[in-house]
Structures are given as C-alpha cells and as structure tokens.
Backbone as CSV, one residue per row, in Angstrom:
resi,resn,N_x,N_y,N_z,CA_x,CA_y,CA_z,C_x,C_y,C_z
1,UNK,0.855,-1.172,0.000,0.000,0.000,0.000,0.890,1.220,0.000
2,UNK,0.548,2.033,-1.098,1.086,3.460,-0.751,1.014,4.418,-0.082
3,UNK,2.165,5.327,0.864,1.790,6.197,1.388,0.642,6.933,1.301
4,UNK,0.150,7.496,0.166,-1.544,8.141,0.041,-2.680,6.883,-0.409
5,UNK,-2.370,6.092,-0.338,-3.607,5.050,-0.993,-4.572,5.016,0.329
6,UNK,-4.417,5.561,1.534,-5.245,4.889,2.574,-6.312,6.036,2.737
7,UNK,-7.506,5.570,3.681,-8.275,6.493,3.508,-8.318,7.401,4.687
8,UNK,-9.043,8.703,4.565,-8.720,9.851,5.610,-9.954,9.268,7.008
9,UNK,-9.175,9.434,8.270,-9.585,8.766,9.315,-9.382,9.783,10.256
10,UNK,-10.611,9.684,11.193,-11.094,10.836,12.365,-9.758,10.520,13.291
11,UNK,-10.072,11.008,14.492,-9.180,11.024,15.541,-9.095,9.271,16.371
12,UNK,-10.362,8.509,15.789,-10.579,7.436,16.693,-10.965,6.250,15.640
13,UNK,-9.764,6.674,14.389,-9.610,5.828,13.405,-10.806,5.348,12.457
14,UNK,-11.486,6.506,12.322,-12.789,5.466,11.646,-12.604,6.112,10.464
15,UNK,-12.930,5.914,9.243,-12.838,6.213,8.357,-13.944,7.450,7.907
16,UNK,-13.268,8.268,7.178,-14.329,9.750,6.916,-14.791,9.854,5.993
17,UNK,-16.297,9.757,5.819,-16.616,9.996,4.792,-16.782,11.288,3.772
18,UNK,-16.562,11.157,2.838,-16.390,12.708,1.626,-17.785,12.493,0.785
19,UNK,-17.974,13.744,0.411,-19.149,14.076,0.049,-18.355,13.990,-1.729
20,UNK,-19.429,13.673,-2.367,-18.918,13.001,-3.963,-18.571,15.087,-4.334
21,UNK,-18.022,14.967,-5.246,-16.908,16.052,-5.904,-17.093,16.674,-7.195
22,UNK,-18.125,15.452,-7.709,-18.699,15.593,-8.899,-20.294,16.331,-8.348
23,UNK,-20.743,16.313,-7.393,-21.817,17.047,-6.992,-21.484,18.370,-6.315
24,UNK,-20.481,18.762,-6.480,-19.794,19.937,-5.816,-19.375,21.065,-6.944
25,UNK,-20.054,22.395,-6.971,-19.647,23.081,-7.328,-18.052,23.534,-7.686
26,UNK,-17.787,23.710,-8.790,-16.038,23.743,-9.000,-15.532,25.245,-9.501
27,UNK,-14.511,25.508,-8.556,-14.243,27.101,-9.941,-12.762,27.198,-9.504
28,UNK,-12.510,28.125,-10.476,-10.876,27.961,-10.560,-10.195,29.652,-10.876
29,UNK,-9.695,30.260,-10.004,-8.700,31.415,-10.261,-8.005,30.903,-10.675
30,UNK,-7.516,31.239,-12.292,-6.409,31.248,-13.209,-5.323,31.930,-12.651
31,UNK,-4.549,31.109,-13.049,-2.868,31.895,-12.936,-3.040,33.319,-13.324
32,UNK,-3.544,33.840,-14.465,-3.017,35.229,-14.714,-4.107,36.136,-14.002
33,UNK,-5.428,35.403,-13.022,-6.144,36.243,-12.524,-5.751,36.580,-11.264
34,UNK,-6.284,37.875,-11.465,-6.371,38.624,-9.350,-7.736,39.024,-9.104
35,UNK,-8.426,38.553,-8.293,-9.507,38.640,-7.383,-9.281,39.658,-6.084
36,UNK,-9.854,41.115,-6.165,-9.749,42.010,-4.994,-11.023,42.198,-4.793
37,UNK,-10.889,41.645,-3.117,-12.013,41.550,-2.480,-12.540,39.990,-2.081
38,UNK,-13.351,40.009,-1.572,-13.880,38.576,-0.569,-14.606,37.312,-1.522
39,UNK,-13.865,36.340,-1.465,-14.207,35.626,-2.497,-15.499,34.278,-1.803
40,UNK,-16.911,33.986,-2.068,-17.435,33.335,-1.410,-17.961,32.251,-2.070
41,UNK,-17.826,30.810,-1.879,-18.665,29.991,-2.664,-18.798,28.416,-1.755
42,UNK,-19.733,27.795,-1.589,-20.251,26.527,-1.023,-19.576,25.486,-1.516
43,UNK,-18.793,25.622,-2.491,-17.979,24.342,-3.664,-16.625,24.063,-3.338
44,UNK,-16.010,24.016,-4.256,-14.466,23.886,-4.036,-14.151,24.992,-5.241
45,UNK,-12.853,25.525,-4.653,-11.902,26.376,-5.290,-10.770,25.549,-5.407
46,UNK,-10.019,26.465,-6.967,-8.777,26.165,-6.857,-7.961,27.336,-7.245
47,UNK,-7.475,27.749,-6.326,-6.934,28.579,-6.949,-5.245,29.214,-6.969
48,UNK,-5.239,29.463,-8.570,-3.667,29.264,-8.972,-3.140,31.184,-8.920
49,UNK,-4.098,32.027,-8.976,-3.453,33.406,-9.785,-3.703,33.844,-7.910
50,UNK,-4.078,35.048,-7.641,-3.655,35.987,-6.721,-5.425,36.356,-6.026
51,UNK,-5.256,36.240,-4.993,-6.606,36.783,-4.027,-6.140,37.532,-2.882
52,UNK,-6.652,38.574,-3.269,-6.908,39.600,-1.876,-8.122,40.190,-1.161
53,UNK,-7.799,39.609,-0.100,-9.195,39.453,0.181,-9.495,38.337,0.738
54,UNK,-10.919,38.267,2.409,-10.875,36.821,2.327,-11.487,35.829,1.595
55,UNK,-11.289,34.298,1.459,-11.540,33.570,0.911,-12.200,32.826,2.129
56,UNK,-13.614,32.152,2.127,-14.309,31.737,2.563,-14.982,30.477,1.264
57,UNK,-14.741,28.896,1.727,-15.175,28.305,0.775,-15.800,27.322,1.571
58,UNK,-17.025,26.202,1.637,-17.677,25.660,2.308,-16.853,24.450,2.055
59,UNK,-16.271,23.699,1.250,-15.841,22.256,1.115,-14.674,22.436,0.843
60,UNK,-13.519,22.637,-0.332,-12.438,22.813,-0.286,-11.710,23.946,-0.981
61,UNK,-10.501,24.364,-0.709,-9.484,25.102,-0.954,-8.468,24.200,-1.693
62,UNK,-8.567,24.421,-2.717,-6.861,24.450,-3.014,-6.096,25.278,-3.710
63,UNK,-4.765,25.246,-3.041,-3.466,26.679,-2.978,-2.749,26.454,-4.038
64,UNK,-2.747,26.269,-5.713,-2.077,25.911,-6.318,-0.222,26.572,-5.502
65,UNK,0.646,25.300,-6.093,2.171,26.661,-6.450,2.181,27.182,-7.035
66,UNK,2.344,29.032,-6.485,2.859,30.345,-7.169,1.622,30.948,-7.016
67,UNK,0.145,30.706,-6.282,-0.640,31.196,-5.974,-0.812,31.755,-4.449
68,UNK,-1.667,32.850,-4.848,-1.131,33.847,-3.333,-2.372,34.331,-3.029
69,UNK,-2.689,34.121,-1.810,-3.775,34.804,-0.974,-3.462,36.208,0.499
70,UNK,-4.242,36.967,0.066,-3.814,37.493,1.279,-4.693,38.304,1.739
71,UNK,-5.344,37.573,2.560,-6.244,37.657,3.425,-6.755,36.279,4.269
72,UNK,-7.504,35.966,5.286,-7.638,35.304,5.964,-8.948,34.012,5.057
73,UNK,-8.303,32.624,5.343,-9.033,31.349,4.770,-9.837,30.575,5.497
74,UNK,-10.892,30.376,5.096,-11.762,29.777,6.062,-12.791,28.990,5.076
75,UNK,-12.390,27.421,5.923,-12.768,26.230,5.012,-13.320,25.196,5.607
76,UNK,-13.572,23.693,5.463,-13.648,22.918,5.636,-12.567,22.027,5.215
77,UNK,-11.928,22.418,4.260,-10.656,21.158,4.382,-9.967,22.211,3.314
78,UNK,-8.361,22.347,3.620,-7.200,23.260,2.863,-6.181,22.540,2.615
79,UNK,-5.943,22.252,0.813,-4.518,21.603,0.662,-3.595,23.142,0.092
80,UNK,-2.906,23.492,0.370,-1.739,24.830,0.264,-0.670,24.193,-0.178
81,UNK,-0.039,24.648,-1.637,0.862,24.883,-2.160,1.581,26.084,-2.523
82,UNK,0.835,27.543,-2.478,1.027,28.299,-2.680,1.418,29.146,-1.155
83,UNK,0.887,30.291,-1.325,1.255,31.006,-0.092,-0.204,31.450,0.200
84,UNK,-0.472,32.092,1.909,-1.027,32.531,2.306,-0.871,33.642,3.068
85,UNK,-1.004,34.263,3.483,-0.919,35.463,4.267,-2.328,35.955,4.796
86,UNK,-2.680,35.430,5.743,-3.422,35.784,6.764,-3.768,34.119,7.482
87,UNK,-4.787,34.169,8.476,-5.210,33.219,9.047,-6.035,31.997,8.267
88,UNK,-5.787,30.642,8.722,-6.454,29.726,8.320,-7.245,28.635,9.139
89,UNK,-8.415,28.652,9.214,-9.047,28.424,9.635,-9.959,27.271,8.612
90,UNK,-9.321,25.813,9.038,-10.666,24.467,8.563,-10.985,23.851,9.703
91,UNK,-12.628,23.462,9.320,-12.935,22.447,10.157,-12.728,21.039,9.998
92,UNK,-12.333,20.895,9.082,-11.736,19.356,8.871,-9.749,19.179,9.359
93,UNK,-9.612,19.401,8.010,-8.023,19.173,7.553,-7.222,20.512,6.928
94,UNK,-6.171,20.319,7.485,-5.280,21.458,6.475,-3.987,20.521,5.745
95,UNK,-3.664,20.390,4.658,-2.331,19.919,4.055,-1.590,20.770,3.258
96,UNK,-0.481,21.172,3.928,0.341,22.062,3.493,1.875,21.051,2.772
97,UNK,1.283,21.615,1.162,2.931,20.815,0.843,4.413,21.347,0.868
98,UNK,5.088,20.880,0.660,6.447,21.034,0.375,6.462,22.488,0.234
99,UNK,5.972,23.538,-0.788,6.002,24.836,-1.402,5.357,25.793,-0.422
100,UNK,4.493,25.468,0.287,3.607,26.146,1.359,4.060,27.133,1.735
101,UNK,3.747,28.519,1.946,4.063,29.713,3.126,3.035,30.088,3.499
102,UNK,3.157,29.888,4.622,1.998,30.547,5.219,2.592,31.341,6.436
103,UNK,1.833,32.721,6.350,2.262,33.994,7.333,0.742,34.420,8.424
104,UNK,0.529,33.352,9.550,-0.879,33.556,9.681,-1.018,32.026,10.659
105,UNK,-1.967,32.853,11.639,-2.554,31.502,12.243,-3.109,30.430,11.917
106,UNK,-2.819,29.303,12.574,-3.731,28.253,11.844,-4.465,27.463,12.557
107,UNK,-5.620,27.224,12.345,-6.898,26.787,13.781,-7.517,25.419,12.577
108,UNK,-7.095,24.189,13.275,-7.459,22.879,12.394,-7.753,21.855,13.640
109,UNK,-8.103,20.485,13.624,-8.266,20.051,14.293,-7.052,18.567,13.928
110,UNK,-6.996,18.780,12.385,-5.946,18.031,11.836,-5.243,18.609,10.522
111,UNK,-3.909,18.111,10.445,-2.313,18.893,10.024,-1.578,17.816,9.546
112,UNK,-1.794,18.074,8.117,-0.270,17.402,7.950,0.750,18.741,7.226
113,UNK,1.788,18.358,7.351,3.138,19.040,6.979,4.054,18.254,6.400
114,UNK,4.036,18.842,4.998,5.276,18.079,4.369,6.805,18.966,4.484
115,UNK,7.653,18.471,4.895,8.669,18.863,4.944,8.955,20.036,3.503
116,UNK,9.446,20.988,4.412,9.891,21.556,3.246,9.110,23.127,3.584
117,UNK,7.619,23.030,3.971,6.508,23.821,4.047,6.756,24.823,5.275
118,UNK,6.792,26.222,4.715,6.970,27.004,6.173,5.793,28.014,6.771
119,UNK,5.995,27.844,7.418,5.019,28.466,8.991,5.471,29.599,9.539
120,UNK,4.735,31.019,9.687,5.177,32.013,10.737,3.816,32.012,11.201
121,UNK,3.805,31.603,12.681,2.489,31.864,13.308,2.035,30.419,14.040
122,UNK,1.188,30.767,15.049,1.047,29.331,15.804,0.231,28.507,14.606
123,UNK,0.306,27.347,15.217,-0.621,26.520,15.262,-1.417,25.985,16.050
124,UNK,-3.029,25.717,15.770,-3.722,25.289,16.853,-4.297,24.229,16.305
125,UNK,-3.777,23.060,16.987,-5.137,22.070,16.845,-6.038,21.620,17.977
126,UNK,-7.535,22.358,17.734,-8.711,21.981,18.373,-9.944,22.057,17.583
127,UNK,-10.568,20.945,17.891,-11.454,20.394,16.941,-12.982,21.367,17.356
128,UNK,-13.007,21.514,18.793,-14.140,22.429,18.707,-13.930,23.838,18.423
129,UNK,-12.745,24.917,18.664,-12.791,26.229,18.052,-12.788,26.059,16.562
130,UNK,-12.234,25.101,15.677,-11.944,25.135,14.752,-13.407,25.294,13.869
131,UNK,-14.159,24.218,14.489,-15.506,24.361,13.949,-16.253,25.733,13.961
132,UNK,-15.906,26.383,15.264,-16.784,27.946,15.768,-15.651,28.567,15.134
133,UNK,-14.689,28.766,14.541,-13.963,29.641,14.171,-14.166,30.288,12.817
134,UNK,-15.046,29.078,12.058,-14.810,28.990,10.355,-16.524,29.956,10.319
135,UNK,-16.954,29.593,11.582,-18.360,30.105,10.857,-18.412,31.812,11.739
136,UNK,-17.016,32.593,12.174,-17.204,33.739,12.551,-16.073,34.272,11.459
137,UNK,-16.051,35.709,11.733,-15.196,36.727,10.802,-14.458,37.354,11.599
138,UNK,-12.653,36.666,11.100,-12.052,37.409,11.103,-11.065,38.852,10.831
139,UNK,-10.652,39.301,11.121,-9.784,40.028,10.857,-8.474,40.127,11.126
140,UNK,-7.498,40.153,9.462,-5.974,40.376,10.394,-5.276,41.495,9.781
C-alpha cells in the first residue's frame, strides 16, 4: 500500500466519509487572474493566480504553487501549495505541501506538513474552536 492510498480517518480511526466532488460546485482562479475583495462559494476552489481578500469556501481550498492569498481562509478542508498570508481556519483538515508559506494563524483540528513547508504563526489544533472559528469573521 502506498503512502496516500489509505483512507482519511477521524481522531478514533474510523474512516471519513467525503461528500462526492462531482456534486460539488467547481471554480478555478487562473494563474493570470487577481480577485480584490472577498471571495465566497459553497464548492471547491482552486486557486492558482492571486486573491486579496478573504476567501471563505464551504468544502475545499486548493493553494495551487505560485498562488497567493492574502487575506484570511476559512474552510472545511485546505490543501496549500502556494502562499497565504493571513489566518487559516478548517474544520476538517489542512495539508500544506512542500512549497507552502503561510504567514498567519492556523486553527485545524488536523495537520499534515510536508517537509519543506513554512510556517510564521502558531498553530492550533482543536477540533471544537476550529468548527466555531470557520463560521465567525475574522480580521488580520
């Protein structure tokens, strides 16, 4: 079995179920786009070009590399390749790869870190602020 072949599991090993992906709204900031101002949608993002402003997405985030946010993220599950600059805030998962910067708190209940990925700012893992965190507004 491969390192990623297994499936994503709560705190008390049970296996988690995902909501199908193909029933999920999809949109995508292009590399050559910039988004100023608060970006909001119930689906998944991906986004590769530049956001300022926060990003608030109900199911997932993803940080292409060489994509930049800056303003505060608030999700249900965040994979980051790119950079961030402000706070991040999921109620599920955060996976930050190898390329990752993030300048900004991070409130998850679960973390992985691939080597390589850098951090200025705590980290918190708790599973109940994390939940009350995503559904208030911050500011940084």
């Amino acid at each position: 079995m491969g390192i990623f072949s297994g499936s994503a599991r709560d705190e008390k090993g049970n296996e988690l179920k995902r909501r199908r992906t193909d029933q999920i709204p999809f949109s995508i900031i292009a590399s050559d786009m910039t988004v100023i101002g608060d970006l909001e949608t119930e689906g998944v993002v991906r986004i590769e070009g530049r956001v300022r402003g926060s990003v608030r997405v109900g199911s997932q985030v993803l940080v292409a590399q060489g994509a930049v946010i800056e303003g505060d993220l608030h999700t249900q599950e965040a994979v980051i390749a790119g950079q961030v600059s402000g706070a991040i805030n999921a109620r599920e998962r955060i996976e930050l790869q190898a390329t990752a910067m993030v300048a900004g708190d991070i409130l998850t209940p679960r973390i992985s870190i691939v080597e390589g990925a850098r951090v200025t700012g705590e980290v918190k893992m708790d599973v109940k602020s994390a939940g009350e965190a995503v559904g208030t507004s911050h500011n940084s």
